[in-house]
C-alpha positions, 0 to 999 in steps of 0.5 A: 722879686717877679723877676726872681720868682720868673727865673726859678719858674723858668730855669728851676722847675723845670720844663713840665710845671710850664707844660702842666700849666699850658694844658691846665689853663691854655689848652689849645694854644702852641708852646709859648714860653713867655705867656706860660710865664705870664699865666704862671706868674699871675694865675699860679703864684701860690702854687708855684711857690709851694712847688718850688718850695716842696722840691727844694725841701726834697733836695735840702731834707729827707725824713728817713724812717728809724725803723724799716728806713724808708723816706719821706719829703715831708714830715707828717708823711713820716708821722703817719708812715710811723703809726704802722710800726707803732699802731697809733690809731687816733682818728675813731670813728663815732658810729661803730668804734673803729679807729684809723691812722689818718684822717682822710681814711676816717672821712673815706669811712664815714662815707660808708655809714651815712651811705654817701657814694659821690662818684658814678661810673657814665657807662653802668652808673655804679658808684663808689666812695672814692675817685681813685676807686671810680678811675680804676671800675672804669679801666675794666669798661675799656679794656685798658691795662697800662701797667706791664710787668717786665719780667712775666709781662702780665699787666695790670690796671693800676700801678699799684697792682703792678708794685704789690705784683713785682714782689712775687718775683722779687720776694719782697714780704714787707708785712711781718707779723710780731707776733707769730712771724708770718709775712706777708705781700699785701697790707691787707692780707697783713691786717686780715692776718692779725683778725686771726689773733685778736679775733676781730670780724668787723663786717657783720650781716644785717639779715642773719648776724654773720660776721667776716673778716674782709668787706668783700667777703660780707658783700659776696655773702649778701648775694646769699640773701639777695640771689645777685649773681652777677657773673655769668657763663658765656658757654652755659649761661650759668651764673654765680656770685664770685669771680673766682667761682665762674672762672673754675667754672669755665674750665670744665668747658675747656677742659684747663687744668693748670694744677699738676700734681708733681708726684702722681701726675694728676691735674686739678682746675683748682689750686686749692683742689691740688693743695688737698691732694699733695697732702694725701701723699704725705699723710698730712691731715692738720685739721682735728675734730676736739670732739672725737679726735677725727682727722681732715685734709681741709679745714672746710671737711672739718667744719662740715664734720663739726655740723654732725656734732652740733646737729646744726643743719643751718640750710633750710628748704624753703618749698618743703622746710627739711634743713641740711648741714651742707649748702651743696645738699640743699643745692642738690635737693632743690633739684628734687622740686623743680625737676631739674636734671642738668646733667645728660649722658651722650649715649642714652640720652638719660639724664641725672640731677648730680655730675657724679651719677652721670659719671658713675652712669657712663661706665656702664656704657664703656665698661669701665671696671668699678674704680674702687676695690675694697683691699678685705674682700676685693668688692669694686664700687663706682663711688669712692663714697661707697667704698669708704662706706663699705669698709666700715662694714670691716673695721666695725666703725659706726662715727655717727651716733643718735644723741638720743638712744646712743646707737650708733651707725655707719652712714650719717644719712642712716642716722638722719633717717633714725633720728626721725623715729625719734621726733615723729618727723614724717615730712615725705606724704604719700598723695593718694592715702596719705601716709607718711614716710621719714625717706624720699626713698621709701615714699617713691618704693610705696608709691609702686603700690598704688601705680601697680608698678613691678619693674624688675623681672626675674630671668628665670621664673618671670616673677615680677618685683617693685624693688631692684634689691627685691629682685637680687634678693629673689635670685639668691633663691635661685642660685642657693647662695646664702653668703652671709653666715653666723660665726657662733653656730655657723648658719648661713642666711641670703640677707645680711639683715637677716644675719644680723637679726639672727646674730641678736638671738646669740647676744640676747640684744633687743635694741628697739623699745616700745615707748609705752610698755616698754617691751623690746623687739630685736628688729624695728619692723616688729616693733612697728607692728608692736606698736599698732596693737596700742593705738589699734590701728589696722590701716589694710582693709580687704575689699572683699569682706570688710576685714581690717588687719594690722600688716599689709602682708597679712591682707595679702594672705588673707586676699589668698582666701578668697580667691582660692590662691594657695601657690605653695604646693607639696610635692609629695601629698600635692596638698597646697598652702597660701605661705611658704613657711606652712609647706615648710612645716608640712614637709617635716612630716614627710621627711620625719623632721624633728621640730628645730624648736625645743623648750630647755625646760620640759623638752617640748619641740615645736615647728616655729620660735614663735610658737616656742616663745609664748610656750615659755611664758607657760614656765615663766608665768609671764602673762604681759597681756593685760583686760583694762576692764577686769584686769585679766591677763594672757599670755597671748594678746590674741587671747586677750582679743578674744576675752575682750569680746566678753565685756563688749557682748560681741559674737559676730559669727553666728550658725545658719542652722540654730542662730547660736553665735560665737566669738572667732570664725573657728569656734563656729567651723568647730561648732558646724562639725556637730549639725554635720556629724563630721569628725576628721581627726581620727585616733591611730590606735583606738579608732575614735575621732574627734571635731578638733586636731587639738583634742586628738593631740591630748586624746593621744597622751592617753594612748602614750601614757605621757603627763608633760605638765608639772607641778612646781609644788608637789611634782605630780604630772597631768597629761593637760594643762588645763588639769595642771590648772586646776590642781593648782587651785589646791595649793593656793586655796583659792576657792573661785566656785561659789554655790548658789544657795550660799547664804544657807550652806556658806560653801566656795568649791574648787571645781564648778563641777562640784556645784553639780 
């Protein structure tokens, strides 16, 4: 039998059992047949049985599979070869559920939760679940790629890269999906595929619950939560968390472009960059929004677009805790906080905090043409961006829409901003008065307050401005130009806001809505003022005399005062105003101007819509300004203002020659006239003058014979409203007089003159 056995060693096994055999157990020594005999026989026994057994089992049977026909040696091979086709999987695991077509997979895997990691790499001590795993780490510490293809001669560091690679060229998809008919290179892009019909994701996170499809894509986002970023750029010295992203990223280095585009010509760094922009050529826009039937290109602009819908901003600042929709925004506003501005222009030296304002920046110094022209108006932008933006301006197209109030806008930063009026969201403080602003913009214009700061300059009249839209603005009043005109009357405006304003007084909207009265205001400035008058704020204060005011640019008027600035002069009296809007009156008395603003019901023409509107309210007995003490109402809040001084006994402007005090400033100028005798308002007709030009203006429909105050009862007309007033106590009966001795004559009058 020992002589059998010896001769099927020798003569049947071949030449390499005896060569495994020296180099296992007799390392060291020269090929020697006989003592590798004698080891064979006495050290190898059972294994040289089992190997010859298994290689005469190879020769005398083959276990051929029935469905794709590939063969085994043995038959618990084929059992578990089958299990693919059929799906078996008997071996659960006990932690999480998961099942497995072999047992040693299954012992492989529960390695991962009781975190066992038995092999360690000596050069960076990694460790790693499995052997073969630890084998093929180590390869990339020495370079080694043994497996050579022979038809690209790429290599690779296992033979079994080098199989799944030879498919590309031969064709091979062995993994056929039986349920939508898909194949595939890879079993594990097969079985990642097959998650997209079952919806399984079985790699959860830990820390935020977000699940994945593939381990490796769990492990990339960990780096998310941990900051690992382990590849990292030799050129720069930037680092990232994927491969794949630090390998796009040196080809801005070298400039490499491999992706062509075969129509136009245009490279791309990216084959995914590339297979978007095929799809611009061909119209191709698969992915669709189910909310408002949008197109995309990309299924990552599409789950971007999602984020507008839901109002999720999943990405949180954590220095100032505003949140973002986009991983790339809050990568871009982190920049803000730490001052970084990476991106330098050769020329000039200025520096940018995005790659695209520094492209935009250059073609300022090559003078390139703005790339993007609109096709309506022939407009150019530096940005794609901001053409498309612009072309909303034609089409009439507003996709972003407040959830709150439903108006709609044409830029999704528009709406954010706009949702903040809403919440009360003012995270952007002002450091010096404290104040707060709902944009970063507008707290960086309102800090140019403070420093004093006027940067633009206007070349023809040396004015100075804060803003660079102030100074374009200002030099529409230089060149006439008023571009912006209304198609129902045909007037023409320098500011497409002011348009647009205009434009409401035709449609009769007045979007913005007081959340406490509920009046509405055609503009949102107004109604900011509006609001003031509720929480009594007038946060501008003159330095001079104490005088607080509800606008800033009321305080400046006012400041006018006291300095004796009056810049606005006319040319043909030389008298001089601190508002260009009172020249503008004032020259209509000199070119004989009729006053643009005429009442529909009684004629009555004014110089400002202001003054037009609160006449109306006259007409309409409309008196929305309500006493909370006595429950008066005006119809101007002004009047309201100075009833209040009533009940509060407040007369804070008092005579220096009698003591006797007033409620308003004018009051005591009109009262100064009588210590002085002056009476500047002189009658043309009759020579008799008067203290204010308000009693020569109703002295003077003596003269005229005009009664423009009509009662709506019996039609007679009064030359004065307050006469109008007073005959309405007839129709009404109301008898407000109550005579003193009232006990004994029991008599209520009209008139208080009638107590007399």
């Amino acid at each position: 039998m020992l002589l059998s056995f010896i001769s099927i060693c020798i003569f049947s096994l071949n030449v390499s059992i005896l060569s495994n055999c020296i180099h296992v157990f007799v390392v060291g020594f020269k090929y020697n047949p006989p003592l590798c005999i004698h080891y064979c026989v006495v050290l190898l026994h059972p294994s040289a049985i089992a190997h010859y057994c298994r290689v005469r089992k190879k020769t005398e049977h083959e276990y051929t599979c029935k469905t794709c026909g590939k063969s085994f040696n043995q038959l618990s091979h084929l059992k578990t070869h089958v299990r693919i086709h059929s799906g078996e999987r008997p071996y659960k695991c006990t932690v999480c559920g998961k099942s497995f077509n072999q047992s040693s997979t299954l012992n492989s895997h529960m390695k991962i939760h009781n975190g066992e990691r038995p092999h360690k790499c000596t050069v960076c001590e990694k460790t790693f679940i499995h052997s073969f795993t630890l084998k093929s780490h180590v390869i990339i510490h020495n370079g080694e790629r043994p497996y050579k293809c022979t038809v690209c001669r790429k290599s690779f560091n296992r033979s079994s890269t080098l199989k799944i690679h030879m498919r590309i060229h031969n064709g091979e998809r062995p993994y056929k999906c039986t349920t939508c008919e898909k194949s595939f290179i890879h079993s594990s892009s097969f079985k990642i595929h097959l998650r997209s019909h079952n919806g399984e994701r079985p790699y959860k996170c830990t820390s935020c619950g977000k699940s994945f499809n593939w381990s490796s894509d769990l492990k990339t986002h960990m780096r998310i939560h941990s900051g690992e970023r382990p590849y990292k750029c030799r050129s720069c010295g930037k680092s990232f968390n994927r491969s794949s992203n630090l390998k796009s990223h040196v080809r801005i280095h070298n400039g490499e472009r491999p992706y062509k585009c075969t129509v136009c010509g245009r490279s791309f760094n990216q084959s995914t960059h590339l297979k978007s922009h095929v799809k611009i050529h061909n119209g191709e826009c698969p992915h669709k929004c189910t909310v408002c039937g949008k197109s995309f290109n990309r299924s990552s602009t599409l789950k971007t677009h999602m984020i507008i819908h839901s109002g999720e901003r999943p990405y949180k600042c954590t220095v100032c805790g505003n949140s973002f929709n986009r991983s790339s925004t809050l990568k871009t506003h982190m920049i803000i906080h730490n001052g970084e501005r990476p991106y330098k222009c050769t020329v000039c030296g200025k520096s940018f905090n995005q790659s695209t304002h520094l492209k935009s920046h250059v073609r300022i110094h090559s003078g390139e043409q703005r790339p993007y022209k609109c096709r309506s108006c022939g407009k150019s932008f530096n940005r794609s961006s901001n053409l498309k933006s612009h072309v909303r301006i034609h089409n009439g197209e507003r996709p972003y829409k407040c959830t709150v109030c439903g108006r709609s806008f044409n830029q999704s930063t528009h709406l954010k901003s706009h949702v903040k009026i809403h919440n009360g969201e003012c995270p952007h403080k002002c450091t010096v008065c404290g104040k707060s602003f709902n944009r970063s913009s507008t707290l960086k214009t309102h800090m140019i307050i403070h420093s004093g700061e006027r940067p633009y300059k206007c070349t023809v009249c040396g004015n100075s401005f804060n803003r660079s839209s102030t100074l374009k603005t200002h030099m529409i009043i230089h060149n006439g130009e008023r571009p912006y005109k209304c198609t129902v009357c045909g007037k023409s405006f320098n500011q497409s806001t002011h348009l647009k304003s205009h434009v409401r007084i035709h449609s009769g909207e007045r979007p913005f809505q007081c959340t406490i009265c509920r009046k509405s205001f055609n503009r949102s400035s107004n109604m900011k003022t509006h609001m003031i008058i509720h929480n009594d704020e007038r946060p501008y204060k003159c330095t001079v005399c104490g005088k607080s005011f509800i606008q800033s640019s009321i305080l400046k008027r006012h400041v006018m005062i006291h300095n004796g600035d009056f810049p606005y002069k006319c040319t043909v009296c030389g008298k001089s105003f601190n508002q260009s809007c009172y020249l503008k009156s004032h020259m209509r008395i000199h070119n004989d101007e009729q006053r643009p603003y005429k009442c529909t019901v009684c004629g009555k023409s004014f110089n400002w819509s202001s003054t037009l509107k609160t006449h109306m309210l006259i007409h309409s007995g409309e008196r929305p300004y309500k006493c909370t003490v006595c429950g008066k109402s005006f119809n101007q809040s002004c009047n309201l203002k100075t009833h209040m001084l009533i009940h509060n006994g407040e007369r804070q402007y008092k005579c220096t020659f009698c003591a006797k005090s007033f409620n308003w400033p004018s009051n005591l100028k009109t009262h100064m006239l009588i210590h002085i005798g002056e009476r500047p308002y002189k009658c043309t007709f009759c020579g008799k003058s008067f203290n204010w030009p308000s009693t020569l203006k109703t002295h003077m429909l003596i003269h005229s014979g005009e009664h423009p105050y009509k009662c709506t009862v019996c039609g007679k007309y009064f030359n004065q409203p307050s006469n109008l007033k007073m005959h309405m106590i007839i129709h009404s009966g109301e008898r407000p007089y109550k005579c003193k001795f009232f006990i004994l004559c029991k008599r209520q009058l009209y008139l208080c003159n009638d107590l007399l």
